[in-house]
DRENMAR-23742 format. One line per field, with one value per atom (N, C-alpha, C, O): x, y, z; atom name. Coordinates in nm, 4 decimals, m for minus. Layout:
# DRENMAR-23742
x = c(X_...) .
y = c(Y_...) .
z = c(Z_...) .
torse = c(CA_...) .
***
This chain:
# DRENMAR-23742
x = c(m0.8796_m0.7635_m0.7554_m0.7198_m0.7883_m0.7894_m0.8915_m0.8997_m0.9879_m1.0955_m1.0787_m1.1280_m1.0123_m0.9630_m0.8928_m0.9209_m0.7585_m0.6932_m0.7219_m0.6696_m0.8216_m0.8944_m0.9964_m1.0215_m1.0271_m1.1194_m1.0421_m1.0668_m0.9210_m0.8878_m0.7724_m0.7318_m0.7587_m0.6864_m0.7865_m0.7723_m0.9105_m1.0280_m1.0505_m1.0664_m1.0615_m1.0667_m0.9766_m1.0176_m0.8128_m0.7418_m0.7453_m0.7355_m0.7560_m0.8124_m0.8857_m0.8326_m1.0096_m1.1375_m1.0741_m1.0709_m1.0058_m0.9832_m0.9077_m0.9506_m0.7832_m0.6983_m0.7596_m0.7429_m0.8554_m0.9084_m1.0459_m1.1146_m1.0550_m1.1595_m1.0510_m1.1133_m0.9521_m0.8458_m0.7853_m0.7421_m0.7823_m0.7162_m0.8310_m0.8129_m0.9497_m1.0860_m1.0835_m1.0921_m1.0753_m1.1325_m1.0190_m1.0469_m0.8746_m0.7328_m0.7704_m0.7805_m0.8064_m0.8123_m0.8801_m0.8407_m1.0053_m1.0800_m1.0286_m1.0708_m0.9029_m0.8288_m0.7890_m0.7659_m0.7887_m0.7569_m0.6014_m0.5339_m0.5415_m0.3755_m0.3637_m0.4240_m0.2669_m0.2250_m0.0959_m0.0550_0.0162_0.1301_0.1988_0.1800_0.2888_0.3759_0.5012_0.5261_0.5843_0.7461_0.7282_0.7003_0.7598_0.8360_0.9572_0.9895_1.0060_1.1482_1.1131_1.0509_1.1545_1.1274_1.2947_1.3589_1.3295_1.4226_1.3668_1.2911_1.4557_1.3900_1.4568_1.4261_1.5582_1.6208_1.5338_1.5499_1.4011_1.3515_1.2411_1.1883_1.2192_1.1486_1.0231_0.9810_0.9474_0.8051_0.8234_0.7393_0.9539_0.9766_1.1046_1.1895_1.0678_1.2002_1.1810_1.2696_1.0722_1.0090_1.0678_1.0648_1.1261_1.1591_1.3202_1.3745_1.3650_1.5112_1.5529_1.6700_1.4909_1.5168_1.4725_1.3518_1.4848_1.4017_1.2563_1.2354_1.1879_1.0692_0.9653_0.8898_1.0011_0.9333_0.8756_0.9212_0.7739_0.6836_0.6320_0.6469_0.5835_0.5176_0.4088_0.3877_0.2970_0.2468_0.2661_0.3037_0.2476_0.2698_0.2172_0.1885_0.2062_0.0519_0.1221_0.2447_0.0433_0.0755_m0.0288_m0.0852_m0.0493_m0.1280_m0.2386_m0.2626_m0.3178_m0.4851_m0.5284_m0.5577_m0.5368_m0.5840_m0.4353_m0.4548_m0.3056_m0.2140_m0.0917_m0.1126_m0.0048_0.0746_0.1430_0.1818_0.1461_0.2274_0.3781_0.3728_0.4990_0.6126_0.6504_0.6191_0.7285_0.7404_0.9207_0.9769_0.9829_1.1308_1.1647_1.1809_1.1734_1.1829_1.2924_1.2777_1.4481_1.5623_1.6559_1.6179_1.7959_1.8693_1.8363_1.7858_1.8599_1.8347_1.6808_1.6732_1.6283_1.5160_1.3632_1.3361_1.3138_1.1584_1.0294_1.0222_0.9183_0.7607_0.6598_0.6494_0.6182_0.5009_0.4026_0.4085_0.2944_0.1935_0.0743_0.0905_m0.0476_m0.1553_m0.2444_m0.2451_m0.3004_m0.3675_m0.5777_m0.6723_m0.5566_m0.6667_m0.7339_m0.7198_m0.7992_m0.8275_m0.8860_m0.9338_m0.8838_m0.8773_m1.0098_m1.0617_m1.0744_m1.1999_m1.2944_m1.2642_m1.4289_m1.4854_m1.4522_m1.5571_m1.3496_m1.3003_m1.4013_m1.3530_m1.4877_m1.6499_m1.6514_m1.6810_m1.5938_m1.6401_m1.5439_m1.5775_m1.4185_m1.3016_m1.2170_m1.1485_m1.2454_m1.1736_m1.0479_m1.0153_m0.9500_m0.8463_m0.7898_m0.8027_m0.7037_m0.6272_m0.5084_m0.4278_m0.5344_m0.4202_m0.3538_m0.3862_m0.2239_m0.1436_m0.2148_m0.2259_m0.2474_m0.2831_m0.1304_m0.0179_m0.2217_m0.1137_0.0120_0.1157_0.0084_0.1184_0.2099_0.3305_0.1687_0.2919_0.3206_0.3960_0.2438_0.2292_0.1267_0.1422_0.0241_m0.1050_m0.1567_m0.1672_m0.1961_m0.3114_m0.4446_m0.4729_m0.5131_m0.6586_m0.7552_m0.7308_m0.8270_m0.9656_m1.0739_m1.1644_m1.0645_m1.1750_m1.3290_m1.4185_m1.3556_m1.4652_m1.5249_m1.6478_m1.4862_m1.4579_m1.3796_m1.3747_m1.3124_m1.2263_m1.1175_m1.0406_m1.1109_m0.9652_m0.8756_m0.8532_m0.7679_m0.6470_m0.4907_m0.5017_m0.3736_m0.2902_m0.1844_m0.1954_m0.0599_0.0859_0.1223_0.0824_0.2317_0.2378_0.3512_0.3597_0.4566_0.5749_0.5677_0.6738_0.4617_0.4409_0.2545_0.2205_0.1768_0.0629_m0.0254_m0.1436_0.0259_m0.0765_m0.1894_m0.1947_m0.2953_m0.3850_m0.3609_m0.2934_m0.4363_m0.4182_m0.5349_m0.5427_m0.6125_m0.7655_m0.8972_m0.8776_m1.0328_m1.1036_m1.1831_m1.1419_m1.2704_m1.3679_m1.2714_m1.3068_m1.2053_m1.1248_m1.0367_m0.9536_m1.0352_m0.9396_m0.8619_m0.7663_m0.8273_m0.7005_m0.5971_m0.6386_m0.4901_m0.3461_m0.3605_m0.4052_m0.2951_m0.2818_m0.1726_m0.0706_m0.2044_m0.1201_0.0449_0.0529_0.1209_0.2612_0.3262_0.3379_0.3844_0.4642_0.6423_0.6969_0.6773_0.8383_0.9405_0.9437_0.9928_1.1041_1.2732_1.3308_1.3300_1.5343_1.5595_1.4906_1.6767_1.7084_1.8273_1.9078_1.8665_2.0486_2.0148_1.9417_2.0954_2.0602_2.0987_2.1928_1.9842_1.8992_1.7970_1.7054_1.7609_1.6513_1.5594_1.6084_1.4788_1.3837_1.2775_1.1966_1.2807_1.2153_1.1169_1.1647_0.9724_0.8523_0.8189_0.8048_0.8069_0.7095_0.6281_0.6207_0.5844_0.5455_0.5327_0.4950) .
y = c(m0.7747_m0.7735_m0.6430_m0.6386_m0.5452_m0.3949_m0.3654_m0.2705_m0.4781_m0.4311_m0.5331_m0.5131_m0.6153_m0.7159_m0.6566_m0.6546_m0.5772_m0.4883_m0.3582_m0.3085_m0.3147_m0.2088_m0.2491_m0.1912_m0.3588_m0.4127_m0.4454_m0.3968_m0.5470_m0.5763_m0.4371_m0.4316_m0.3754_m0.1994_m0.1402_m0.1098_m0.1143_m0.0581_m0.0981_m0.0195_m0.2396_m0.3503_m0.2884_m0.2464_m0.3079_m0.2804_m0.1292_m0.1312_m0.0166_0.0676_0.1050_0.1433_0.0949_0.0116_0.0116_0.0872_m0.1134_m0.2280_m0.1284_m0.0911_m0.1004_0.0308_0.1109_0.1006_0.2160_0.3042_0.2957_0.3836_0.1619_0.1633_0.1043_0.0764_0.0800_0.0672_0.1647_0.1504_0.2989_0.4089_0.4853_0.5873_0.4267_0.5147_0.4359_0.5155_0.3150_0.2794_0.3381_0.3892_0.3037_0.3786_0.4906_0.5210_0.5976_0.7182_0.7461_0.8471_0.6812_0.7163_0.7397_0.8173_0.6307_0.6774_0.8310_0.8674_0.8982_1.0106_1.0206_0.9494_1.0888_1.1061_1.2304_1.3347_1.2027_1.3054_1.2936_1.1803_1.4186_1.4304_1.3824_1.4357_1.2745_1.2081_1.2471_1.1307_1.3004_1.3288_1.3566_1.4568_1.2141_1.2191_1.1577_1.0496_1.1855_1.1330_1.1059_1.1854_0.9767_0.9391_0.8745_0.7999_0.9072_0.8581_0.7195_0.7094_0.5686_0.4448_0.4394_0.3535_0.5552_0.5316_0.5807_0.5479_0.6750_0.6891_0.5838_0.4905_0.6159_0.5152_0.4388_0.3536_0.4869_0.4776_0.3891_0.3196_0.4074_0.3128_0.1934_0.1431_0.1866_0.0747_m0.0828_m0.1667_m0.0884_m0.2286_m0.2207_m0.3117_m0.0910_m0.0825_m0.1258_m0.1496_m0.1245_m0.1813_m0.2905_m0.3073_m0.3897_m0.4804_m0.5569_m0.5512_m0.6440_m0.6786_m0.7687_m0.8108_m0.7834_m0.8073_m0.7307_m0.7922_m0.5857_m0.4826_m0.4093_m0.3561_m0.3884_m0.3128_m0.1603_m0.1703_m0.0491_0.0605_0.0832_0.0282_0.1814_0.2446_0.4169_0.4835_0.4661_0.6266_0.7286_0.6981_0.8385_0.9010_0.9598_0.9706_0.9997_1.0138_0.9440_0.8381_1.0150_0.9406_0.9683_1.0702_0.9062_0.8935_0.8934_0.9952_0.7291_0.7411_0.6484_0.5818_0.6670_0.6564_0.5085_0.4290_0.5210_0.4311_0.3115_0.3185_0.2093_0.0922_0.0913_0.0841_0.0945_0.0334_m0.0818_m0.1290_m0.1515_m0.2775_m0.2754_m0.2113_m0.3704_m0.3663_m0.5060_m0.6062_m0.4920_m0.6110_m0.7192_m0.8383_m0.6062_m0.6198_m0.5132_m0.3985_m0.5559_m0.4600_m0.3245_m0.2322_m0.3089_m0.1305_m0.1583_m0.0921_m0.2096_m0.2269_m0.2017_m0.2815_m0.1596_m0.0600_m0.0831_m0.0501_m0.1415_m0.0923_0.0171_0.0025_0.0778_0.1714_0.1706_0.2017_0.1400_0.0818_0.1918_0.2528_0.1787_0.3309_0.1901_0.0673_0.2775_0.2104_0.1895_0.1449_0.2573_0.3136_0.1860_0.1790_0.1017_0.0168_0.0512_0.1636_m0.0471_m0.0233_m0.0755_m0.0311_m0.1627_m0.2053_m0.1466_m0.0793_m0.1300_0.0050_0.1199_0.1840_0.2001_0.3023_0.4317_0.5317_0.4210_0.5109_0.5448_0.6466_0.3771_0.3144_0.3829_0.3919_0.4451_0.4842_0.3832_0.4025_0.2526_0.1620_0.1827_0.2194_0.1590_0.1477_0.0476_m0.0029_m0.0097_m0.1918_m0.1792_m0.0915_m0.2948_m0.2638_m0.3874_m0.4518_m0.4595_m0.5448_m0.6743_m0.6461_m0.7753_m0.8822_m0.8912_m0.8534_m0.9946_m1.0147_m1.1312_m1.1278_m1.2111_m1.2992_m1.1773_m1.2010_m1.0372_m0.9936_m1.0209_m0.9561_m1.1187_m1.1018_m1.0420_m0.9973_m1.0647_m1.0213_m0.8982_m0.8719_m0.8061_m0.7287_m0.7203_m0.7141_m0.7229_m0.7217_m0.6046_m0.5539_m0.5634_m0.4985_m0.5285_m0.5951_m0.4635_m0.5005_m0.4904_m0.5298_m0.4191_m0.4168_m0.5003_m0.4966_m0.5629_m0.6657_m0.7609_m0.7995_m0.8168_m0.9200_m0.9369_m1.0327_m0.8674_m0.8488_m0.8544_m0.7642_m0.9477_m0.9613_m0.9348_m0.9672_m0.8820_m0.8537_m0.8955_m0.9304_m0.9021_m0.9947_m0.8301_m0.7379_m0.8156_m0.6953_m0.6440_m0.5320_m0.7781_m0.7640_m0.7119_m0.6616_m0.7035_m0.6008_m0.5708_m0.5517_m0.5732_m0.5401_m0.6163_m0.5827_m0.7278_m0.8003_m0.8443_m0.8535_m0.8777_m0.9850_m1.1180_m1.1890_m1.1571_m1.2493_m1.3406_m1.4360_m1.2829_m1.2992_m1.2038_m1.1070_m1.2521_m1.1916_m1.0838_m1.0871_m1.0147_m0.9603_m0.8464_m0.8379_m0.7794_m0.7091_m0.7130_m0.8037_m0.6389_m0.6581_m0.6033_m0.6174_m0.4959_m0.4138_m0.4560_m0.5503_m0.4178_m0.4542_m0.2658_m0.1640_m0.2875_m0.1602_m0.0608_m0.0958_0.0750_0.1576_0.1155_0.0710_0.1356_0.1354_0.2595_0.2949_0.3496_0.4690_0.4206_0.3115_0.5083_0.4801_0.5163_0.5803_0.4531_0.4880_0.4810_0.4058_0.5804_0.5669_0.5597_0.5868_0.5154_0.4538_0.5116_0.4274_0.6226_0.6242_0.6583_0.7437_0.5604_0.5412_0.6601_0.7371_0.6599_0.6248_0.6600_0.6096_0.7660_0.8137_0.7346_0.7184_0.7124_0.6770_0.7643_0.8075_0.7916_0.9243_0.8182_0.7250_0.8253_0.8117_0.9387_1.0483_0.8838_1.0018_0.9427_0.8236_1.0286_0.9708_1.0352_0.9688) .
z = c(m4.0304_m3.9419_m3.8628_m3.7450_m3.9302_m3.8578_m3.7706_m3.6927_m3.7957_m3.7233_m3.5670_m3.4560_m3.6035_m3.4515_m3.3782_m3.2584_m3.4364_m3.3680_m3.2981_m3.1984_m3.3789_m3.2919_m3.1399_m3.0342_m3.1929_m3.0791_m2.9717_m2.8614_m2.9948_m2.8928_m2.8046_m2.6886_m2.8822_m2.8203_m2.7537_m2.6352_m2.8270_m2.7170_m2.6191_m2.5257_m2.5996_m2.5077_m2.3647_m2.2565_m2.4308_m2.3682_m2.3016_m2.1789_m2.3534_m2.3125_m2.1998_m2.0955_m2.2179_m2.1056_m1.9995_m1.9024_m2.0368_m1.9171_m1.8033_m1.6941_m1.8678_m1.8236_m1.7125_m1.5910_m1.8020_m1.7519_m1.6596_m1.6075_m1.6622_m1.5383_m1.4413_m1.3388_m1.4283_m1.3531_m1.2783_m1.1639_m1.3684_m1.3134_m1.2428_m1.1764_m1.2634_m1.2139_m1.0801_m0.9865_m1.0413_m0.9520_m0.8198_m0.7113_m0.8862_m0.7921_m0.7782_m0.6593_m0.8738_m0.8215_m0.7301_m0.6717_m0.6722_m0.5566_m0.4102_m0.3244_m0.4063_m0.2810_m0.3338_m0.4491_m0.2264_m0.2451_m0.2693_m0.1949_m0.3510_m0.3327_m0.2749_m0.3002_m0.1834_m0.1028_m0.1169_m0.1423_m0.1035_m0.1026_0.0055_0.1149_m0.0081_0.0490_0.1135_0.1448_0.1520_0.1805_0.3594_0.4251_0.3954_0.5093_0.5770_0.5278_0.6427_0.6900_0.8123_0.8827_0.8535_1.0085_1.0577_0.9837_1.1539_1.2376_1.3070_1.4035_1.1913_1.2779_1.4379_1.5206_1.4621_1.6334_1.6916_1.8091_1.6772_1.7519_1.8227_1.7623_1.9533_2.0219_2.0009_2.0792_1.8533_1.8351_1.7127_1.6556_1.6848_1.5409_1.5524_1.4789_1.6643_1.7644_1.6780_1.6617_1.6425_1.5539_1.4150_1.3322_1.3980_1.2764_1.2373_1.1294_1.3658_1.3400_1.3221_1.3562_1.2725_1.2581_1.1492_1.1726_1.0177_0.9498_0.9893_1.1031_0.9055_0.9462_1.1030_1.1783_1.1053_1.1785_1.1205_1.0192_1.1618_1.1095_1.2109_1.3327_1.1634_1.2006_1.1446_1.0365_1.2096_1.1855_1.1582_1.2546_1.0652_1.0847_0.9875_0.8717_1.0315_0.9937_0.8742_0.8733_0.7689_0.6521_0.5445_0.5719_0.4167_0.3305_0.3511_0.4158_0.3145_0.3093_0.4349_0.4976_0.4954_0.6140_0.7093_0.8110_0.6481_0.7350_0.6615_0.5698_0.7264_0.6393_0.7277_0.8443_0.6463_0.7436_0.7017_0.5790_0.7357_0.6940_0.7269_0.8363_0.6335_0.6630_0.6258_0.5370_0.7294_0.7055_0.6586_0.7282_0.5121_0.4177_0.4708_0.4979_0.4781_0.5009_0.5362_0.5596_0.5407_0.6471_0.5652_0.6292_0.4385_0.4189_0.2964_0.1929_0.3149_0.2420_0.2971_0.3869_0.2825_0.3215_0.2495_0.1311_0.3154_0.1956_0.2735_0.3953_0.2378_0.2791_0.2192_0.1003_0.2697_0.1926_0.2917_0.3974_0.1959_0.2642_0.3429_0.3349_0.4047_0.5266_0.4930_0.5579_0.3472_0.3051_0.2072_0.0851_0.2809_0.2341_0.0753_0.0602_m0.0506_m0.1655_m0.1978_m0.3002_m0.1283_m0.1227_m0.0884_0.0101_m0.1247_m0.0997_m0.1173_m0.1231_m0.1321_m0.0676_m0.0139_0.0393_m0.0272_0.0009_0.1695_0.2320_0.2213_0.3208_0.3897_0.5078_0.3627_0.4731_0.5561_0.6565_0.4742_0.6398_0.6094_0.4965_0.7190_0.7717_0.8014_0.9129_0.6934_0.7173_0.8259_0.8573_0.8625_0.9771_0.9604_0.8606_1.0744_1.0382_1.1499_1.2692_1.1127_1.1915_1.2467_1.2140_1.3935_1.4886_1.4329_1.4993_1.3406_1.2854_1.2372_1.2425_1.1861_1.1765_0.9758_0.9033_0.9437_0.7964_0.6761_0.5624_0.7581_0.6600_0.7112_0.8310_0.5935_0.6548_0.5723_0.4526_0.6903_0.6698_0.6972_0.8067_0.6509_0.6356_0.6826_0.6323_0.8128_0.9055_0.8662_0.9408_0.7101_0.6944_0.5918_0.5979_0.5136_0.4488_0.4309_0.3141_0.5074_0.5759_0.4432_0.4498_0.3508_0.2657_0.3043_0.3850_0.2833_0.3076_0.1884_0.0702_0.2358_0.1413_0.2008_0.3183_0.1371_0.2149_0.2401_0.1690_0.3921_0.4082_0.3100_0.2596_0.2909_0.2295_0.1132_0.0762_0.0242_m0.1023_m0.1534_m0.2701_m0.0574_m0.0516_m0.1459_m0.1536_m0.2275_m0.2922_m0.2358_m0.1131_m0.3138_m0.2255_m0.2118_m0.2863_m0.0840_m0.0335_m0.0766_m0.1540_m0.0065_m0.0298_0.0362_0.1097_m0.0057_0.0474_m0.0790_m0.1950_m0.0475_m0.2139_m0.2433_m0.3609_m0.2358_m0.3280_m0.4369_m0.4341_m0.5285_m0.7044_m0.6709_m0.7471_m0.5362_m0.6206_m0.5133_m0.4459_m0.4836_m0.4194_m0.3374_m0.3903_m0.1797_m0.1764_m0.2201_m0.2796_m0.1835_m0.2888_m0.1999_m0.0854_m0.2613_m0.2259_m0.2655_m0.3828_m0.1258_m0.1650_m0.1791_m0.1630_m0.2030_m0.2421_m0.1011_0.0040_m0.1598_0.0008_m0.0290_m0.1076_0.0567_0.0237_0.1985_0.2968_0.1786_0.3358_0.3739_0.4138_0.3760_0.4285_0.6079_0.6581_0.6675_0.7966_0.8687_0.8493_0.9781_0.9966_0.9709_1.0359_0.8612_0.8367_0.6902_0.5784_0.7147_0.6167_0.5864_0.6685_0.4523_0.3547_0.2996_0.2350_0.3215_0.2019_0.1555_0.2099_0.0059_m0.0571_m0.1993_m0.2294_m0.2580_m0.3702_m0.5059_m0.6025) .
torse = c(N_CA_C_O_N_CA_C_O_N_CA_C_O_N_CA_C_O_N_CA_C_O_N_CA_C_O_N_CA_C_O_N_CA_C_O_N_CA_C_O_N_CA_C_O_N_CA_C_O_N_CA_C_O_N_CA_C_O_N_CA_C_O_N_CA_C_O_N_CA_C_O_N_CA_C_O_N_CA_C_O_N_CA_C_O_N_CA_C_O_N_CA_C_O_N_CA_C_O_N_CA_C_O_N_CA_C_O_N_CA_C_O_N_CA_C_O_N_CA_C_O_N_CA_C_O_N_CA_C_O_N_CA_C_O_N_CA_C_O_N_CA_C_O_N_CA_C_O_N_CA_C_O_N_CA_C_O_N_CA_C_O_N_CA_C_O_N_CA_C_O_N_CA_C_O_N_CA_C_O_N_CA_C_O_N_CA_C_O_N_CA_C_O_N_CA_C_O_N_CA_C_O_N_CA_C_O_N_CA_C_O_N_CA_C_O_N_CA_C_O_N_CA_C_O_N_CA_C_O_N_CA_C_O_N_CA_C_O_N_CA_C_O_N_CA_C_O_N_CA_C_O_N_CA_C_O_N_CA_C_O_N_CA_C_O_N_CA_C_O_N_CA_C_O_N_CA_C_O_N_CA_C_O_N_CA_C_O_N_CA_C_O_N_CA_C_O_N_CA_C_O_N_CA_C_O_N_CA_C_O_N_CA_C_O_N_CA_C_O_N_CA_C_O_N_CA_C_O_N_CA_C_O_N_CA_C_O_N_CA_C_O_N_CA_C_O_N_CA_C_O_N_CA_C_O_N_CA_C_O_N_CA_C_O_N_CA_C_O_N_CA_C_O_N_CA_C_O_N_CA_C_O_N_CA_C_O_N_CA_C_O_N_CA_C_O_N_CA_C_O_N_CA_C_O_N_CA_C_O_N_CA_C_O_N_CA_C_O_N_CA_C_O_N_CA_C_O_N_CA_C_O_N_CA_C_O_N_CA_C_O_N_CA_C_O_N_CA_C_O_N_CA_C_O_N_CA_C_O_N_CA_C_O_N_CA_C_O_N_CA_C_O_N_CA_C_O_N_CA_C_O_N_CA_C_O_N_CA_C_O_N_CA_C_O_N_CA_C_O_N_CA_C_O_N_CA_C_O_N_CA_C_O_N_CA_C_O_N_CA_C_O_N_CA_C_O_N_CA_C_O_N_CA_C_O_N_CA_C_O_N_CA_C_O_N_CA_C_O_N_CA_C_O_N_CA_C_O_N_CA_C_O_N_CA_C_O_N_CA_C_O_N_CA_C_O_N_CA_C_O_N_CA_C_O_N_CA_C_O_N_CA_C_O_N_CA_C_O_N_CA_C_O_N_CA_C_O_N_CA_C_O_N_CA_C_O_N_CA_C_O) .
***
């Protein structure tokens, strides 16, 4: 019995930590910014279901406006490959994004996959909303 339990804990283990090995390759970089959605570059952002682009993170961040005070920021740093450097961006429907270098897809609304050869979901930074400023960090 002790010896099942150990196995399947090592197991678990493993599993874990080649998990946290493969995330760690995106690089982490320190997060904390505040953007004004009144300004003119984040005009998409006023509204639910708008989205931005804005620099920050790895190789840059998408926001997505869930709802009226609700926010996702997700890294732009594709999770597939990560060797490769690509840069996911938001297809034109406005729901999916994809990875132009391996045609990976994730829902923008919380970065799962969709489809396409990648395991992992992209990273998601944190976000607080008191209007009008929106703070990511991580």
């Amino acid at each position: 019995m002790r010896l099942i339990l150990f196995i399947l804990v090592l197991g678990c283990v493993l599993v874990c930590a080649g998990c946290r090995d493969r995330e760690a390759l995106i690089p982490v970089v320190d997060v904390n910014i505040n953007i004004n959605i009144n300004e003119p570059q984040f005009f998409d952002l006023s509204i639910p279901t708008g989205y931005a682009y804005v620099v920050g993170g790895s190789r840059g961040i998408i926001v997505y406006r869930l709802g009226e005070n609700e926010f996702i920021a997700l890294e732009r740093h594709s999770p597939h490959n990560v060797e490769d450097n690509c840069q996911v961006f938001v297809k034109e429907d406005g729901l999916l994004i994809e990875d132009p270098c391996s045609g990976s897809q994730w829902l923008i609304t919380d970065g799962s996959i969709v489809n396409g050869p990648t395991a992992f979901a992209l990273r998601v930074y944190n976000t607080t909303f008191s209007a009008p400023i929106l703070t990511i960090y991580n």
